[in-house]
C-alpha positions as CSV (number, residue, x, y, z in Angstrom):
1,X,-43.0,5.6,-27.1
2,X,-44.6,8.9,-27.2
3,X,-43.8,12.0,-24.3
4,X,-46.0,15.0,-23.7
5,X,-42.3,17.1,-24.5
6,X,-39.5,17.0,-26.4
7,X,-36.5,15.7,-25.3
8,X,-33.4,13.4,-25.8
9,X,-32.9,9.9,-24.0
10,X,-29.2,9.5,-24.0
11,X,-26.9,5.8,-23.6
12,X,-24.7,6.8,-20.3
13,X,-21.8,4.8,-18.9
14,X,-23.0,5.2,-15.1
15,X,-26.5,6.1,-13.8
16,X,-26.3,9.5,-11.6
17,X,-23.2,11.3,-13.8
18,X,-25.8,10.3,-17.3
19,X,-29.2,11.7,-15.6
20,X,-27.9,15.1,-14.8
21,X,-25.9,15.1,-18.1
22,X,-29.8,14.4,-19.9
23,X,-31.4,17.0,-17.2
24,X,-29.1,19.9,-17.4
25,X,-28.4,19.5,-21.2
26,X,-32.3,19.1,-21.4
27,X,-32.3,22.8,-19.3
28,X,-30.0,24.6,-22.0
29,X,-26.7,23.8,-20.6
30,X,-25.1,21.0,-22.3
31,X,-22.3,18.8,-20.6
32,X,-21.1,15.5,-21.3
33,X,-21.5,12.7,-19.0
34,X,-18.0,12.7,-17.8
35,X,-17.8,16.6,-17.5
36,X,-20.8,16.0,-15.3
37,X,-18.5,13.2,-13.1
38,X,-15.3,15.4,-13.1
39,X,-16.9,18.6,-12.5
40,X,-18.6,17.5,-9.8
41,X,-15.5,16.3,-8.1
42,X,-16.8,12.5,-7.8
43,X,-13.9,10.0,-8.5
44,X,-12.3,8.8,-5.4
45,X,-11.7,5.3,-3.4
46,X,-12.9,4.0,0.1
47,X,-12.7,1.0,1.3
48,X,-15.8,0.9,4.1
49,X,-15.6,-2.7,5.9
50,X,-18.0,-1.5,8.8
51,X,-21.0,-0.6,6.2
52,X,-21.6,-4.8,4.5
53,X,-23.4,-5.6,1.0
54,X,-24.5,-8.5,1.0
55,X,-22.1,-9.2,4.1
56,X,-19.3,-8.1,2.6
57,X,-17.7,-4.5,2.9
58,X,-18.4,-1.7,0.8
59,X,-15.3,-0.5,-1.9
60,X,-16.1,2.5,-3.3
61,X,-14.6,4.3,-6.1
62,X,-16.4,7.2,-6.3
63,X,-18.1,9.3,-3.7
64,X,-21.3,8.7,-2.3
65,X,-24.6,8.6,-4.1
66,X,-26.2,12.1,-4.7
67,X,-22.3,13.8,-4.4
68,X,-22.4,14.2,-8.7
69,X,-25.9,16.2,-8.1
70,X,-24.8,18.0,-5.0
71,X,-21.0,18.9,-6.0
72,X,-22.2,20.4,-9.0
73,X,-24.6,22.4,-7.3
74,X,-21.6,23.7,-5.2
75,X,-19.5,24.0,-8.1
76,X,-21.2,25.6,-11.0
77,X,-24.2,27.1,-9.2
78,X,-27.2,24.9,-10.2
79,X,-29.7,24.9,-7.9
80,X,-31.8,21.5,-7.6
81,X,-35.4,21.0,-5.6
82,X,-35.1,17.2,-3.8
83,X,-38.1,16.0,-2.2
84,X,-38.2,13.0,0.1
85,X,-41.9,11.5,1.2
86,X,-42.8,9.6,4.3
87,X,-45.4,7.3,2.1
88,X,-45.8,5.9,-1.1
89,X,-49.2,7.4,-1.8
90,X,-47.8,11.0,-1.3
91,X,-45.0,10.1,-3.5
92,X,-46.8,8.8,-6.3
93,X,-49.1,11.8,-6.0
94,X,-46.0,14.1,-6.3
95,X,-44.3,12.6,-9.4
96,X,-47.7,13.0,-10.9
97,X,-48.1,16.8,-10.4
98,X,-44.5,17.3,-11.5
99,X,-45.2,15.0,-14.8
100,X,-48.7,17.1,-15.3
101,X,-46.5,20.7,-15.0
102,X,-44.0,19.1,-17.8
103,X,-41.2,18.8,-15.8
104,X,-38.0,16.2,-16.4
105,X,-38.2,14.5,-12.7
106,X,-34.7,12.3,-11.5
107,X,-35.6,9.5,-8.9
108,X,-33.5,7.4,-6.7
109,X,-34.5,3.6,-7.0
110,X,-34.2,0.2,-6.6
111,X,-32.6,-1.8,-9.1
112,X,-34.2,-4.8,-7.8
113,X,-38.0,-4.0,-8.7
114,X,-37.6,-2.0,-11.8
115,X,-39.3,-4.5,-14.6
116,X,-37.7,-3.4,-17.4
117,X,-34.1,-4.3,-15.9
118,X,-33.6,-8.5,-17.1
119,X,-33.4,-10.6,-14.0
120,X,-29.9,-11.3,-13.8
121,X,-29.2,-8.2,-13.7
122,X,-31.7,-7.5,-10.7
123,X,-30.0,-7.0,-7.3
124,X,-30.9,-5.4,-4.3
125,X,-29.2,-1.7,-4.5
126,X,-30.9,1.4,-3.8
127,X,-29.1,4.3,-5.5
128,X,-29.8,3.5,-9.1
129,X,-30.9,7.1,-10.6
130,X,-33.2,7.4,-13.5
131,X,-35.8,10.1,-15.0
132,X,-39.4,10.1,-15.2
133,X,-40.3,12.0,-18.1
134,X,-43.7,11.2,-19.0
135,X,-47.1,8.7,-18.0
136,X,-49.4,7.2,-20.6
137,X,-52.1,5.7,-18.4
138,X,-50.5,3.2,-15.7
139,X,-47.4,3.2,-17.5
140,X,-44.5,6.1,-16.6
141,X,-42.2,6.4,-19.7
142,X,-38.4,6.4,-17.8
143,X,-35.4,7.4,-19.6
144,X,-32.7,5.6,-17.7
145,X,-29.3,6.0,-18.9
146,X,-28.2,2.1,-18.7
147,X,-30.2,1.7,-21.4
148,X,-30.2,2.4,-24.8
149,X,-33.6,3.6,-25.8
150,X,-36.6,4.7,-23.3
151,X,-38.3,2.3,-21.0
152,X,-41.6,2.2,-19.3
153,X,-42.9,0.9,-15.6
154,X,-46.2,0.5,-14.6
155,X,-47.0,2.7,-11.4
156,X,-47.1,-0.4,-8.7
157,X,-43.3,-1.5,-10.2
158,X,-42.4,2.2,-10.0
159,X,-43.3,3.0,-7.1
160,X,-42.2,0.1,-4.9
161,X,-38.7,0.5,-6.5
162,X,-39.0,4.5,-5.4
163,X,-40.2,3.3,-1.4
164,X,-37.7,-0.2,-1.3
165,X,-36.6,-0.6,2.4
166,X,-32.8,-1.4,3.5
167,X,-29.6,0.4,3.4
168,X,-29.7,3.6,1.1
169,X,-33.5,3.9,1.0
170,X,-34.5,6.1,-1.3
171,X,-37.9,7.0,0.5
172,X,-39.5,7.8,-2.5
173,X,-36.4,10.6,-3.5
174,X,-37.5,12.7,-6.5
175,X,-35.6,16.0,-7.9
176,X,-35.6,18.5,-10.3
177,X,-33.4,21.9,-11.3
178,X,-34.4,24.7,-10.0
179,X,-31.9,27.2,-11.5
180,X,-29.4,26.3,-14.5
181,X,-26.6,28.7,-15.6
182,X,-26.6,29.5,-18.7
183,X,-22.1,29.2,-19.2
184,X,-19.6,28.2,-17.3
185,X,-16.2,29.7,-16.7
186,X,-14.1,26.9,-17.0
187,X,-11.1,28.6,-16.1
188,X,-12.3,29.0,-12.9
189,X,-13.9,25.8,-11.9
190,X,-11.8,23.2,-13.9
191,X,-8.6,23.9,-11.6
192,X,-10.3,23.9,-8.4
193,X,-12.5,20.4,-9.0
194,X,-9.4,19.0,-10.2
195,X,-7.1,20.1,-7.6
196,X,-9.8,19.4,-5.1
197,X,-9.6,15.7,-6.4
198,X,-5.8,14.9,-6.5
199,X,-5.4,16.8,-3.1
200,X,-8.2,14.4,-1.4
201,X,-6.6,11.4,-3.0
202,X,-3.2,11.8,-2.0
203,X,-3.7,13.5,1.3
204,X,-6.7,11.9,3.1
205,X,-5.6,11.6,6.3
206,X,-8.0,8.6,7.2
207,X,-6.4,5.0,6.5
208,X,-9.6,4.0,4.5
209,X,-10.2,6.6,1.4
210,X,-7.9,7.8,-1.3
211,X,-4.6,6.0,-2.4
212,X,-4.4,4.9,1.9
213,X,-7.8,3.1,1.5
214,X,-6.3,0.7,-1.9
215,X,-3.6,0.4,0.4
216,X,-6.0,-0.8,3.4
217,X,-7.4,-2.9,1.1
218,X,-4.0,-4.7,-0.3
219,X,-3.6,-5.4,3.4
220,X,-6.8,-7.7,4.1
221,X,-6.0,-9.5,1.2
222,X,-3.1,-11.0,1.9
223,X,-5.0,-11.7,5.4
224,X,-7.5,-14.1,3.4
225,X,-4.5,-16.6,3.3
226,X,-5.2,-17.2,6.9
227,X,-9.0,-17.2,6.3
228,X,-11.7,-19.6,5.5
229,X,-11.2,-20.9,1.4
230,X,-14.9,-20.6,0.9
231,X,-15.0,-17.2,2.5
232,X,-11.6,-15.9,1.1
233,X,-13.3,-16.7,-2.7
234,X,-16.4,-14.7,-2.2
235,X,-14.2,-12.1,-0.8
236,X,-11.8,-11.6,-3.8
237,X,-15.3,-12.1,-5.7
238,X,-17.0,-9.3,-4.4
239,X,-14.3,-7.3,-5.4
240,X,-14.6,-7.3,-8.8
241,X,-18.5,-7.4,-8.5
242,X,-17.7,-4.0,-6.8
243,X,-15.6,-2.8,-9.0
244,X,-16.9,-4.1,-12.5
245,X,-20.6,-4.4,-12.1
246,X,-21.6,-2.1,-9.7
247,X,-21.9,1.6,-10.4
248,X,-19.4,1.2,-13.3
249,X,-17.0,0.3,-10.9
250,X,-13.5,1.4,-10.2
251,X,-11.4,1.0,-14.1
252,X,-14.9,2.3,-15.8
253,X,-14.5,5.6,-13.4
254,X,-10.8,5.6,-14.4
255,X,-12.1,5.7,-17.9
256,X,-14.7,8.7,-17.6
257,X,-12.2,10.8,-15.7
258,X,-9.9,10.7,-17.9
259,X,-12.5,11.6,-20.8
260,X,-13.2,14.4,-18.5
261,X,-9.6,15.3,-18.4
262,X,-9.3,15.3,-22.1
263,X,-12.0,17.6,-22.3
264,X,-11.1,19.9,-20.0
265,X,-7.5,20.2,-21.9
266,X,-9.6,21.4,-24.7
267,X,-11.0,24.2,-23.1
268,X,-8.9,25.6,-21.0
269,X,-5.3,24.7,-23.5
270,X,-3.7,22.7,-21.1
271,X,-1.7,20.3,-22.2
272,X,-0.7,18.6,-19.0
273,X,-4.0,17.7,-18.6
274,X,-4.5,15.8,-21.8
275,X,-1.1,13.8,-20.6
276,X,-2.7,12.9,-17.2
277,X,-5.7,11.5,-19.4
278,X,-3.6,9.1,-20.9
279,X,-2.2,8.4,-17.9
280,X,-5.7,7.9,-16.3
281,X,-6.6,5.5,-18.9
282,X,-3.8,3.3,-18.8
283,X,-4.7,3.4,-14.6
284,X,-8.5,2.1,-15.8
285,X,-6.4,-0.8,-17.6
286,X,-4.4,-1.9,-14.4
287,X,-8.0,-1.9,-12.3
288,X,-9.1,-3.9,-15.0
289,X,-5.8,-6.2,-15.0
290,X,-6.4,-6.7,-11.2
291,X,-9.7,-7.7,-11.6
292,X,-9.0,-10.6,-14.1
293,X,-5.7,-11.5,-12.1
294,X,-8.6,-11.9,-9.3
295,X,-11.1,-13.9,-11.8
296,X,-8.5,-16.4,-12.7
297,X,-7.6,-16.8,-9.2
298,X,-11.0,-17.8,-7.9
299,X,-12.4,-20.2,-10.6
300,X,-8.9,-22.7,-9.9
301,X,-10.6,-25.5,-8.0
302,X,-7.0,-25.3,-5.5
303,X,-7.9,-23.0,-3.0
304,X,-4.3,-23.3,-2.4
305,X,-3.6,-22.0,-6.0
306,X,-4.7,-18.5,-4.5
307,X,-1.5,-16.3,-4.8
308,X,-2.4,-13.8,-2.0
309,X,0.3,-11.9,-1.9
310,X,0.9,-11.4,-6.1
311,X,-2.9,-10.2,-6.1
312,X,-2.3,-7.6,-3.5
313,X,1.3,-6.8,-5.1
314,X,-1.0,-6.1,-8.4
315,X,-3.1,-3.6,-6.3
316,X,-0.4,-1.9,-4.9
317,X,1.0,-0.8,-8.1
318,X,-2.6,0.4,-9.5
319,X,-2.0,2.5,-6.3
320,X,1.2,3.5,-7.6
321,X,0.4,4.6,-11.0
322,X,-2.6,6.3,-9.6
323,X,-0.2,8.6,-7.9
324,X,1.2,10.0,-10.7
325,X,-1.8,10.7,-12.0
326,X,-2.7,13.3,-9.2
327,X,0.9,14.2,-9.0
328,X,0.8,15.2,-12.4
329,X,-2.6,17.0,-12.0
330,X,-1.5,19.3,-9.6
331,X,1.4,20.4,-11.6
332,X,-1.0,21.5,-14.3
333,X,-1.7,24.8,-12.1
């Protein structure tokens, strides 16, 4: 695929962190993906069972979608333009003007009604990010970080992904930078978004975010034992859809934080933080340890077979060795 400028599709772990890694590297200033996600202050955990997916409750384990663009903003200075449109003719009109000018556009989406995505990996979420970055006739070249090498969308696909209705909308959402610094002091920002990050996940006062929401959570699962079989499977199911296939989910956030955290030992000589990297990754193993303790659970044809209580024991102590991590973050400083 040809574009009309040059510039460098990148393979990303998670959608949001790897489109403003491609924009803002594409703009002169070059950060990793999970600088991008650290930086930005973006890992936490909230369990949300008054928003449903799908009829079951949101888990979250990292903030909310446009946080990575907007705590960068507030933490290094960047200045992004977002535009929102109230129909689908003005948007499509819009991304065109910002293609013709040569700009790198971001746009919130629909996973759902993007063509290029295989169906079984369509569902209906409306956060996925991507960047336009080019149109050859009907067809808009994308460079979406999911995927290995550039895709392409004709304009109907595009935009009915951009203008999807439901929770999350993304009414056509398109953005650019407006302003990129050209350095960073990392001295100075690497200790605050850190700090900021162990603080809020130790400390939250409210029952259902930080190391009190995994705790929250542990609770309603033992609660299943006294639930409906069929329901309490598709419950303990939707937790690891949650956590392993949506977003990156909760051990593959582990896992880019503590890539960040090996960086940032780097370049600020810290070595305390390169120790709570390793901690950090052997925390993505335990999320991952809980989820196939959960796997094994569900496919027993016994619904009685469910051990309840051993799967919230197992989430507990992810909880646990979580703690250490941001104990052992804020005695880097």
């Amino acid at each position: 695929m040809k574009t009309s400028i040059p510039f460098e599709h990148k393979h990303a772990a998670h959608c949001e962190s790897g489109v403003i890694s491609s924009m803002l590297t594409h703009h002169g200033l070059v950060l990793s993906e999970s600088m991008v996600f650290g930086l930005s202050s973006a890992l936490t955990f909230a369990y949300l069972p008054f928003i449903k997916l799908g009829g079951m409750p949101l888990i979250a384990y990292r903030s909310m979608p446009k946080s990575i663009i907007k705590g960068l903003q507030k933490n290094l200075g960047i200045k992004m333009q977002f535009e929102k449109f109230s129909n689908s003719t003005q948007g499509a009109e819009r991304l065109d003007e910002l293609l013709a000018e040569g700009k790198i556009v971001g746009a919130q989406t629909s996973v759902f009604w993007l063509p290029y995505f295989p169906e079984e990996m369509r569902f209906h979420f409306n956060a996925h990010n991507l960047m336009v970055i080019g149109r050859e006739n009907d067809r808009y070249i994308i460079s979406d970080p999911v995927f290995e090498n550039l895709v392409e969308a004709d304009q109907k696909s595009l935009t009915k992904a951009r203008f999807v209705k439901g929770v999350m909308a993304p009414k056509g959402s398109l953005y650019y930078p407006l302003e990129v610094p050209s350095s960073i002091d990392y001295y100075k920002v690497l200790p605050k978004s850190i700090k900021k990050i162990a603080k809020t996940m130790l400390n939250t006062p409210v029952p259902i975010a930080g190391l009190k929401g995994i705790s929250f959570l542990s609770k309603h699962i033992r609660k299943l034992s006294k639930k409906d079989p069929q329901y309490a499977k598709l419950f303990l199911g939707h937790i690891i859809r949650m956590q392993e296939e949506i977003g990156t989910g909760g051990a593959g956030f582990r896992y880019i934080y503590a890539s960040f955290l090996q960086q940032s030992s780097e370049l600020i000589n810290n070595p305390i933080l390169l120790e709570a990297s390793k901690m950090m990754t052997e925390t993505g193993d335990a999320w991952r340890e809980f989820a196939l303790l959960i796997a094994k659970s569900i496919r027993a044809k016994n619904n009685n077979a469910i051990d309840f209580d051993a799967i919230a024991d197992k989430l507990n102590a992810v909880a646990a060795q979580e703690k250490l991590v941001y104990q052992k973050l804020l005695s880097a400083f």
